[in-house]
GUTOR-652855 format. One line per 8 residues: number of its first residue (from 0); their letters; for each residue x, y, z of N, C-alpha, C. Coordinates in steps of 0.05 Angstrom, whole numbers, always signed. Example, Ala and Ser with C-alpha at 12.3 -4.5 7.8 and 13.67 -1.06 7.14 Angstrom:
0> as> +264,-114,+156,+246,-90,+156,+264,-66,+156; +257,-45,+142,+273,-21,+143,+258,+1,+157 $
***
This chain:
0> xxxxxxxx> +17,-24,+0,+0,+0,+0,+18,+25,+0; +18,+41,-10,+28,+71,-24,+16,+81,-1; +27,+98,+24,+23,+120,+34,+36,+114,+65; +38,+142,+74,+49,+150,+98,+38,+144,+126; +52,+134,+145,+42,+139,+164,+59,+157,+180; +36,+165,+194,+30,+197,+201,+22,+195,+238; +42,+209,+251,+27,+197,+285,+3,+222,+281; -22,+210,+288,-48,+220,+296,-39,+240,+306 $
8> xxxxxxxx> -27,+241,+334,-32,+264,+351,-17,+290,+337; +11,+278,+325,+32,+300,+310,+3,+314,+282; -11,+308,+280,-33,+310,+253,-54,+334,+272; -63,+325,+287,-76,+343,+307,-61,+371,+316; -45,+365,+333,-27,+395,+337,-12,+408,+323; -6,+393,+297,+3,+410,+271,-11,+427,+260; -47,+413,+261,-65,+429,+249,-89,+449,+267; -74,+440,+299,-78,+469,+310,-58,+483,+311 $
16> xxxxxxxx> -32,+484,+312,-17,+505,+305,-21,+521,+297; -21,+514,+267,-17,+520,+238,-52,+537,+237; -64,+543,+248,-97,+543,+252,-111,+533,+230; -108,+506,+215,-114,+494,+201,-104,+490,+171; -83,+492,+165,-70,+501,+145,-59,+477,+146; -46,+467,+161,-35,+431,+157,-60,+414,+155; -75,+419,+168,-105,+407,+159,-115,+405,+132; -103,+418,+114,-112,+419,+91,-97,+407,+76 $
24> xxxxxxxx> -72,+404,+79,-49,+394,+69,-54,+368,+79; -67,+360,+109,-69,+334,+110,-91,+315,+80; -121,+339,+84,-137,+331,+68,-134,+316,+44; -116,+332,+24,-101,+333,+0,-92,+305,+2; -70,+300,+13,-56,+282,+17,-67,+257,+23; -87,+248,+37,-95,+227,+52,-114,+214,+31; -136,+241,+16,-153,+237,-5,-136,+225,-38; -104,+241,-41,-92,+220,-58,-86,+196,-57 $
32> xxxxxxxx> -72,+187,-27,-69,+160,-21,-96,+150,-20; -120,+153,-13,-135,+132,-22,-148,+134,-53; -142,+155,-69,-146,+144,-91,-125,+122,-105; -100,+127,-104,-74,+104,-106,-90,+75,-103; -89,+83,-75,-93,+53,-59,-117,+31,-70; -138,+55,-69,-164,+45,-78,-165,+41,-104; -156,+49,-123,-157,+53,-152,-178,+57,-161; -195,+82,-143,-219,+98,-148,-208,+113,-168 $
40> xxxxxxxx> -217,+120,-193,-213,+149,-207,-235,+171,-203; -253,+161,-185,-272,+179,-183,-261,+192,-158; -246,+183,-136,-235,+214,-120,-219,+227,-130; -224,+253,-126,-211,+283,-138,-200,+294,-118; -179,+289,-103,-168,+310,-86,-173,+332,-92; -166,+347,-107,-166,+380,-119,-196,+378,-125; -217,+370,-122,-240,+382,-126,-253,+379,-100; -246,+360,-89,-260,+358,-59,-251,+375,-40 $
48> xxxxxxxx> -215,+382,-40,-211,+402,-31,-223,+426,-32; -221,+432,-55,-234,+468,-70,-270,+466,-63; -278,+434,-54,-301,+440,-47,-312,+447,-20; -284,+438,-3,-289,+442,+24,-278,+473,+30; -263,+482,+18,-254,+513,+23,-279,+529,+10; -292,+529,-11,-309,+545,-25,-333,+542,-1; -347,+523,+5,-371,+520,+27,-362,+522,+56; -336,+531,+61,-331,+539,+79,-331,+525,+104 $
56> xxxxxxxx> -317,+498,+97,-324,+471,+111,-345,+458,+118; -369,+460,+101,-386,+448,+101,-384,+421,+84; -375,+425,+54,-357,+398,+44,-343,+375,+66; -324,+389,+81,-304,+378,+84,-323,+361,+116; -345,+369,+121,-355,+343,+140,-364,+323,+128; -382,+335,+104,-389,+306,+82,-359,+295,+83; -341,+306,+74,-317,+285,+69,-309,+266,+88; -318,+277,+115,-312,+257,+135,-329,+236,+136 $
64> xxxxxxxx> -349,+245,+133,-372,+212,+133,-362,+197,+105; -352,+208,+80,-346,+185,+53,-316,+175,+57; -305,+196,+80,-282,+174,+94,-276,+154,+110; -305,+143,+124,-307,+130,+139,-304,+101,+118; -320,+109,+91,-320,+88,+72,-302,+84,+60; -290,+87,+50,-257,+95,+45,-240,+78,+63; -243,+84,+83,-221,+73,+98,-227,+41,+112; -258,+33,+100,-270,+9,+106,-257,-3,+84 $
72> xxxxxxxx> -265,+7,+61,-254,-9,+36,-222,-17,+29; -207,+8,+45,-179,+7,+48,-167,-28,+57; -179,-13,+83,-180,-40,+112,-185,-73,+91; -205,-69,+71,-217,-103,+60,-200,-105,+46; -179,-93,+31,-164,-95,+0,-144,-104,+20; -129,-94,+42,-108,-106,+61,-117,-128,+75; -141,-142,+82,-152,-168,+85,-153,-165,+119; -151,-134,+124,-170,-135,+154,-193,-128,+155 $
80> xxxxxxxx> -209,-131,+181,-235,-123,+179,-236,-97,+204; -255,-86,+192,-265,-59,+203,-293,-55,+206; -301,-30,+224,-328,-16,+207,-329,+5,+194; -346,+16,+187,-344,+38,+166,-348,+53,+191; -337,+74,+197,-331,+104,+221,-348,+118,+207; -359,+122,+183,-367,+149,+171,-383,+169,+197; -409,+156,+204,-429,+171,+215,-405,+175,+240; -399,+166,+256,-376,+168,+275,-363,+200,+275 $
88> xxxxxxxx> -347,+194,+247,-331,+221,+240,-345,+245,+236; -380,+236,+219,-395,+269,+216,-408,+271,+244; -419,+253,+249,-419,+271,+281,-401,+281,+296; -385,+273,+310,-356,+286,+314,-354,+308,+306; -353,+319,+276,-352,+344,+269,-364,+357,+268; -396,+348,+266,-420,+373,+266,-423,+379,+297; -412,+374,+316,-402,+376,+350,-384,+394,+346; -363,+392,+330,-339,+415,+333,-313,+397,+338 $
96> xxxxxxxx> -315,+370,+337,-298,+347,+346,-279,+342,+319; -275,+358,+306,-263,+344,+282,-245,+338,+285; -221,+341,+301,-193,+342,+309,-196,+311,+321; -220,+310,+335,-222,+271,+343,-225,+260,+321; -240,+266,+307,-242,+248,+276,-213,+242,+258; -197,+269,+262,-174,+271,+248,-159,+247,+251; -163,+243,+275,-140,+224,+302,-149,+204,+289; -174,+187,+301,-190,+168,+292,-184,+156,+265 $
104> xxxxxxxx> -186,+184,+245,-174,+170,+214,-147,+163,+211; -126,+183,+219,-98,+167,+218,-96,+148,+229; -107,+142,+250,-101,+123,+259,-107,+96,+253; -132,+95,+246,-141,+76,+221,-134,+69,+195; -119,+81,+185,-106,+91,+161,-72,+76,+171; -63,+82,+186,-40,+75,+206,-41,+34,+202; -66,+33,+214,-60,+8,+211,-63,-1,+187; -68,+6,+163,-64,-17,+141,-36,-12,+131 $
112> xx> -18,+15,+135,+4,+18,+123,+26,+5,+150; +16,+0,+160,+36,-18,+180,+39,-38,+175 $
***
C-alpha cells in the first residue's frame, strides 16, 4: 500500500498550530493516497478540496462521513476487517470534534500501512 504513516496526535497539533493550514495539506494528501490505494478514479483530491474551502467547511464534513467508507474499503483490500466510522466522524464534526475524527482516521489509516 502507497502511503504514509502519520502519528495521529503529530496531525492534530500541527493542524492546531498552523490554525488549520496543515489540515488541509493533510486533506489533499490522505484523499490521494486513497485514490492510489483504492484505484478509485472517481476521487478528486483537488476538487473535494476546493469544495471544502469554497462551502466553507461544510464539504469537508461530508468528506468525513465518505471517509469513513474509504477507509472500510482500504481496511478489506489489506484483508483486515473494520467498520465503516463514517457517521462516527460526521458527528464528531457537526459537534466541533473534528480534530477527534482527524485522530481516529490516521489512525485507522496507520493500521493498514503498518
Amino acid at each position: 500500500m502507497a502511503g504514509e504513516a502519520r502519528s495521529p496526535l503529530t496531525v492534530v497539533l500541527l493542524s492546531l498550530v498552523t490554525c488549520g493550514i496543515y489540515s488541509i495539506i493533510w486533506t489533499y494528501r490522505i484523499t490521494e493516497e486513497m485514490k492510489a490505494n483504492l484505484n478509485d478514479e472517481s476521487i478528486e483530491p483537488t476538487r473535494e478540496l476546493v469544495l471544502s474551502l469554497v462551502t466553507c467547511g461544510i464539504y469537508w464534513i461530508y468528506w468525513m462521513y465518505i471517509m469513513g467508507e474509504r477507509i472500510q474499503r482500504l481496511h478489506q483490500k489489506k484483508g483486515l476487517t473494520t467498520e465503516n466510522e463514517g457517521m462516527l466522524f460526521l458527528i464528531l464534526s457537526l459537534f466541533g470534534l473534528s480534530f477527534v475524527s482527524v485522530y481516529l482516521m490516521q489512525d485507522r489509516i496507520n493500521k493498514v500501512y503498518a
